[in-house]
C-alpha positions in Angstrom: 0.0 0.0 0.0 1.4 3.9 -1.3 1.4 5.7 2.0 2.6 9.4 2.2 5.4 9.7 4.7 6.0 13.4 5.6 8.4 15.3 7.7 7.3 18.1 9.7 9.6 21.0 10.0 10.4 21.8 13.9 8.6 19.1 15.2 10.3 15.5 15.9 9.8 12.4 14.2 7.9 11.0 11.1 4.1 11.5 10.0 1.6 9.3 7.7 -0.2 11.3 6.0 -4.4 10.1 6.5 -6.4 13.1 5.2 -7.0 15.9 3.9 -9.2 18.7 6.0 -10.1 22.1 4.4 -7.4 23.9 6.1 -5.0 21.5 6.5 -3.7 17.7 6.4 -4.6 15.3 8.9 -1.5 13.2 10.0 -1.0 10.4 12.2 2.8 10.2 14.3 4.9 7.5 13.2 5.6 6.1 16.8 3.5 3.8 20.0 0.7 6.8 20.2 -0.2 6.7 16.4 -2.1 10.5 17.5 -3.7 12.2 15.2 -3.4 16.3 14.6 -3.8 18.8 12.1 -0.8 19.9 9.9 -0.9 23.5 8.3 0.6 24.9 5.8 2.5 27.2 8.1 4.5 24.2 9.6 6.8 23.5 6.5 5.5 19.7 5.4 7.9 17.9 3.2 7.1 14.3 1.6 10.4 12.0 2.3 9.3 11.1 -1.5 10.8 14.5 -2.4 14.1 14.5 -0.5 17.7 13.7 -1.7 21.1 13.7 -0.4 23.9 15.2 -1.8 26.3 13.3 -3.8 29.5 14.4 -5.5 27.7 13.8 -8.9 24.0 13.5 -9.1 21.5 13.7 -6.5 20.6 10.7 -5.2 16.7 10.0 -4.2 16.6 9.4 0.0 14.2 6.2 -0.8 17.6 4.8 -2.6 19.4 5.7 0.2 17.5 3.9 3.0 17.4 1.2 0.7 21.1 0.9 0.8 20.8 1.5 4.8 18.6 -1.5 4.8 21.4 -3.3 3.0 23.8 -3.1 5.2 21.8 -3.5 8.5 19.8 -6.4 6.9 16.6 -5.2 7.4 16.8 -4.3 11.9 17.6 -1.1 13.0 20.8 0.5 13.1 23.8 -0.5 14.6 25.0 2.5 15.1 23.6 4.8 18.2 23.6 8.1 16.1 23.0 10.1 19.7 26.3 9.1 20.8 28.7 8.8 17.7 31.1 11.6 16.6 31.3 13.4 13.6 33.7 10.8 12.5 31.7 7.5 13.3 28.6 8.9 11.6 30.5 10.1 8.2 32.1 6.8 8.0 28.9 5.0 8.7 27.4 7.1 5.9 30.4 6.3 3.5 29.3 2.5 3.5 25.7 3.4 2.5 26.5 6.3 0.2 30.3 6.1 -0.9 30.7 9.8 -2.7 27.9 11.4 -0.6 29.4 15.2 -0.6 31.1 15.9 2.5 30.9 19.2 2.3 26.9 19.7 2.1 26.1 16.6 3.8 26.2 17.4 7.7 26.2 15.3 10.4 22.9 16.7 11.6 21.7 14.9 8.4 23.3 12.0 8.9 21.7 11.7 12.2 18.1 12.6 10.9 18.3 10.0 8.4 19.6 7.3 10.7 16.5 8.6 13.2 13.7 8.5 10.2 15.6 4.9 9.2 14.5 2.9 12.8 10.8 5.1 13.0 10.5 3.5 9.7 11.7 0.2 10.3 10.1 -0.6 13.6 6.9 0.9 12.1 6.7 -1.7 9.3 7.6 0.3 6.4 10.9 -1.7 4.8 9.7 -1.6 0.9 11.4 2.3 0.3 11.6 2.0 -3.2 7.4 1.5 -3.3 6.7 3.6 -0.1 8.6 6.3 -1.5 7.7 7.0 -5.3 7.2 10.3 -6.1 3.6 11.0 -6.7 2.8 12.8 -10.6 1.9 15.8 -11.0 3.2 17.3 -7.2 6.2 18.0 -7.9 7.7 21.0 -9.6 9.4 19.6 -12.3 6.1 18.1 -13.3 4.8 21.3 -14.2 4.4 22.7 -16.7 5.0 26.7 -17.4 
């Protein structure tokens, strides 16, 4: 099942997106509570569908990316406790999912993010990125037309 899994700028954690209200989207938190609240347009909402990371050459889509994070932790969580680890441990943690990732854009604030978004995702159910995670036609800007 295509669900829409949205980020929430300034507030913690991962949101599935349920409906739509006049105002606003109706989310539900990706975590035990599964709570339900209004998202407005104020709050910055951003599908994970529409997010990349840096690389030295292209873009690369973040669904690829956790892809490869699930690769390389086999499908559990990660290994790696991303509130404790140094700059160092989480660049070289990053290197094995996303060799040329651009060190100078990618920070380790991202790193940490993604490796945060990975387990909600994970111990939520959602493993298939590649489905999950399609860009939907016609909502993004390069689908429009001028």
């Amino acid at each position: 099942m295509l669900q829409t899994i949205l980020a929430i700028s300034g507030k913690p954690g991962l949101y599935k997106l349920v409906s739509r209200a006049k105002n606003s989207l109706i989310v539900e938190v990706l975590d035990d509570t599964h709570r339900r609240m209004p998202a407005f347009a104020t709050d910055r909402i951003t599908s994970l569908a529409d997010i990349a990371m840096y690389t030295e050459t292209d873009d690369v889509p973040l669904h690829k990316v956790l892809t490869g994070m699930k690769n390389l932790e086999e499908g559990k969580t990660s290994a790696l406790d991303y509130k404790k680890a140094s700059g160092d441990e989480l660049r070289e943690y990053f290197a094995k999912i996303l060799p040329d990732f651009d060190r100078d854009r990618v920070h380790n604030s991202d790193i940490k993010k993604l490796i945060q978004w990975y387990n909600i995702l994970i111990s939520n159910g959602i493993s298939d990125f590649d489905e999950e995670m399609t860009p939907t036609e016609g909502d993004n800007i390069d689908d429009r037309k001028e």
